[in-house]
N, C-alpha and C positions, 0 to 999 in steps of 0.2 A: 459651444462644445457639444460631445455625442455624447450622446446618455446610455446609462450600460443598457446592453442586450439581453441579461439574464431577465428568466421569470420566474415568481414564484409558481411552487407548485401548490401550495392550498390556494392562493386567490388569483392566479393566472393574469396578475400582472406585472407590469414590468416593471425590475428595479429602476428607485428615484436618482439613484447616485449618477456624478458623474463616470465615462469610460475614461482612463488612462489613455495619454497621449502613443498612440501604435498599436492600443490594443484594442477590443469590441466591447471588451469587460471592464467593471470598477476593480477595487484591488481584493475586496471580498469575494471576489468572483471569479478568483485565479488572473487577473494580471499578470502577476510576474508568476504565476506558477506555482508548482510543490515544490518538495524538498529536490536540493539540484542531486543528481545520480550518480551514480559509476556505471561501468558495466559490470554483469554478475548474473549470477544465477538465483540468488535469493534472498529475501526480504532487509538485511541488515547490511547486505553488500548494495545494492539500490538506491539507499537512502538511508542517510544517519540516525541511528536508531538512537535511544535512552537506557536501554538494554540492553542486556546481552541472551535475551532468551529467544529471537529466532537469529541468531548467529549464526556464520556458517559452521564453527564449530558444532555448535548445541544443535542444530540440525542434523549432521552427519550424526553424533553422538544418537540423536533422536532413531535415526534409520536403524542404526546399527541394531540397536534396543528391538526393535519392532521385529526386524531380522529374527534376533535371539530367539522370540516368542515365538512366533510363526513354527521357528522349528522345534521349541521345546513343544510347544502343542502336537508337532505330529508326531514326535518319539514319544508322547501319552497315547496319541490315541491308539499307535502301534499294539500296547499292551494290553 
């Protein structure tokens, strides 16, 4: 059998484990991959999150916020 491809980066060699049949890699080594995706634009739409705190909602919410600031800062520095 093929032995995974990955290497360490402190001792620069190569993992002991077997590769997965199809793959170059063992299964700590991304085999099968990350979390499977959607399409989307942002962090919670990509991949199943545990949270809801980069949501798309709580993102846009987040924008908005920033928005607000930006222009209460310039009607201060206005006066």
């Amino acid at each position: 059998m093929q032995r995974c491809k990955a290497k360490s980066k402190r001792s620069g060699e190569q993992c002991k484990n077997y590769a997965l049949k199809g793959w170059g890699v063992c299964r700590m080594h991304g085999a099968h991959g990350g979390p499977k995706t959607r399409e989307g634009h942002f962090a919670c739409k990509k991949a199943p999150c545990k949270h809801g705190l980069y949501s798309y909602a709580a993102l846009q919410d987040l924008k908005s916020c920033r928005k607000l600031i930006r222009g209460s800062k310039s009607m201060i520095d206005q006066f």
